[in-house]
C-alpha positions as CSV (number, residue, x, y, z in Angstrom):
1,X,-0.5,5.5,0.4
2,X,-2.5,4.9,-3.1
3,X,-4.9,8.0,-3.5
4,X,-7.5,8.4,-6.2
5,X,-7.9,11.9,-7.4
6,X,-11.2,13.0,-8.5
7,X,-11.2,16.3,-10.1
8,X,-14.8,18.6,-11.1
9,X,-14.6,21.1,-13.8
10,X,-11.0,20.6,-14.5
11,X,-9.7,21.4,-18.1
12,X,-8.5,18.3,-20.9
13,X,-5.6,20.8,-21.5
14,X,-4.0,20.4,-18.3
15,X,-5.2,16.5,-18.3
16,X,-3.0,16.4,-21.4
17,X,-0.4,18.7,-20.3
18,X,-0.3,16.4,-17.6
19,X,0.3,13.6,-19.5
20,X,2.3,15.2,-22.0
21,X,5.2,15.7,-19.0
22,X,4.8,11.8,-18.0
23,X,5.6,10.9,-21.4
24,X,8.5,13.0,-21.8
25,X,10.1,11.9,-18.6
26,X,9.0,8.6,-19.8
27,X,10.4,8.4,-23.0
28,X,13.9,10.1,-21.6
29,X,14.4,7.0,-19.0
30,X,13.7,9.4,-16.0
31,X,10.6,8.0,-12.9
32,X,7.4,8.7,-13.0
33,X,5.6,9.2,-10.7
34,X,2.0,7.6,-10.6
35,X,-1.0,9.5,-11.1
36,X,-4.3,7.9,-10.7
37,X,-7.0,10.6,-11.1
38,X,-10.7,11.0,-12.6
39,X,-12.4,14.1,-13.8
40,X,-15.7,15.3,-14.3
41,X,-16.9,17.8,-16.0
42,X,-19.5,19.3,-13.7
43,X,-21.2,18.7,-10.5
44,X,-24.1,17.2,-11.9
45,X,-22.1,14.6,-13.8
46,X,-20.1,13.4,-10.4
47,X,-23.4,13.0,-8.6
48,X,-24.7,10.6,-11.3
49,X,-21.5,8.4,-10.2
50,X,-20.8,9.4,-6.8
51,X,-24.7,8.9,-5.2
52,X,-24.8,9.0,-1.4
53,X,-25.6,4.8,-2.0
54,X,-22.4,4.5,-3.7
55,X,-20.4,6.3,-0.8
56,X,-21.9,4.1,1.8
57,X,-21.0,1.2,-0.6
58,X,-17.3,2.4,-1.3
59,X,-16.5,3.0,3.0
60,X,-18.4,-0.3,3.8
61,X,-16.2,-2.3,1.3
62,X,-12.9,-0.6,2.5
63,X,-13.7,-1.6,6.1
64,X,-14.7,-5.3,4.7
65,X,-12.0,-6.1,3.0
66,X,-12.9,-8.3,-0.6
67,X,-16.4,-9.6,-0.8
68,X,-18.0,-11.4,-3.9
69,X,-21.2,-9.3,-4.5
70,X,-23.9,-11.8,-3.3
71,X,-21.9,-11.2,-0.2
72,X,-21.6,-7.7,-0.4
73,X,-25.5,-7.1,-1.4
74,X,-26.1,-9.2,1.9
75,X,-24.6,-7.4,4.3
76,X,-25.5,-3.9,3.2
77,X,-29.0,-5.2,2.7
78,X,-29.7,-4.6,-0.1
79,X,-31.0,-6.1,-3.9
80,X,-28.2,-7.9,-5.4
81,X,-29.3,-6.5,-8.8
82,X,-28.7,-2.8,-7.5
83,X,-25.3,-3.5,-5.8
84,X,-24.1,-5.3,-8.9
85,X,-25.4,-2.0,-11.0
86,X,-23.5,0.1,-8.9
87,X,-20.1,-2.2,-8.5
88,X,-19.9,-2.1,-12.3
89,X,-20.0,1.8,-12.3
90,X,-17.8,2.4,-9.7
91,X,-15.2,-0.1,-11.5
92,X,-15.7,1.9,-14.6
93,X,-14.5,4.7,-12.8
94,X,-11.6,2.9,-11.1
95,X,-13.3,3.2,-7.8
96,X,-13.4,-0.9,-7.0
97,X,-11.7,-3.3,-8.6
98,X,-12.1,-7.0,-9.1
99,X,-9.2,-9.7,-7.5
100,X,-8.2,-13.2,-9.1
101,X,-11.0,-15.2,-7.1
102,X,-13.4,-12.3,-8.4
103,X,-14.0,-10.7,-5.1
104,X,-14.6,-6.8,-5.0
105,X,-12.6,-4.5,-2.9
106,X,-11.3,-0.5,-3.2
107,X,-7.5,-0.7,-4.4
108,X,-7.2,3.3,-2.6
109,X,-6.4,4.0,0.7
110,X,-8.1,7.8,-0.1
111,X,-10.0,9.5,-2.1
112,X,-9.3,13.1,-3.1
113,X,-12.6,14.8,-4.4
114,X,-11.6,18.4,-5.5
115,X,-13.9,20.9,-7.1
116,X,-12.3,24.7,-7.6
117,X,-15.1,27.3,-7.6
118,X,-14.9,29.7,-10.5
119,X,-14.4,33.0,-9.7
120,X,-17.3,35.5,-11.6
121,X,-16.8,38.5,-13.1
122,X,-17.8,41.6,-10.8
C-alpha cells in the first residue's frame, strides 16, 4: 500500500534527522525504506492546498482512474481553467501525478494527514 504522509507543524530538524538516517543506511548498502511525506508548517498553510474543492477532486480521481483534465473538468462540472489550477497544485505537492499519455491520476492508495496539538503551558 503507497501512503502519502502529510505532516502540520512538524519540525525541519526531525525532517532532516529523518533523512540524515536514510542516507546513512543508504550510503552503508543497507534498504531503505520509502518515505513519501509532505509538511506544513501551520494549519492555515495546509488549507491554502488542501481546499474542500481539492478533496472532492483528489477522491473523484482515485475512484476514476486517469483522466486527461478536459475530461476531468467535465465530469466534476466544473471550469477547465480552475481544475487545471488546482491539478497543478496538487502535483506540486505530490498529490497527482501525470502518466506517459499525460493523463492525471493519484499514485497513493491513502493519505495520512497528521497535525499534533501543542501542549500550553499551565
Amino acid at each position: 500500500m503507497s501512503v502519502l504522509k502529510v505532516r502540520v507543524g512538524g519540525s525541519v530538524e526531525k525532517s532532516l534527522a529523518r533523512f540524515g538516517e536514510a542516507l546513512t543506511k543508504a550510503k552503508s548498502g543497507r534498504s531503505v525504506t520509502p518515505y513519501f511525506g509532505v509538511g506544513f508548517r501551520t494549519m492555515a498553510q495546509f488549507g491554502e492546498v488542501f481546499t474542500p474543492k481539492r478533496w472532492e477532486l483528489v477522491e473523484f480521481l482515485k475512484a476514476s482512474g486517469p483522466l486527461t483534465i478536459y475530461a476531468l473538468a467535465k465530469r466534476l462540472e466544473r471550469h477547465y481553467r480552475n481544475v487545471h489550477k488546482d491539478v497543478t497544485a496538487l502535483m506540486e505537492w505530490t498529490v497527482i501525478a501525470k502518466d506517459d499519455a499525460g493523463r492525471v491520476f493519484v499514485p497513493w492508495d491513502e493519505i495520512d494527514v497528521r497535525w499534533p496539538l501543542l501542549k500550553q503551558a499551565a
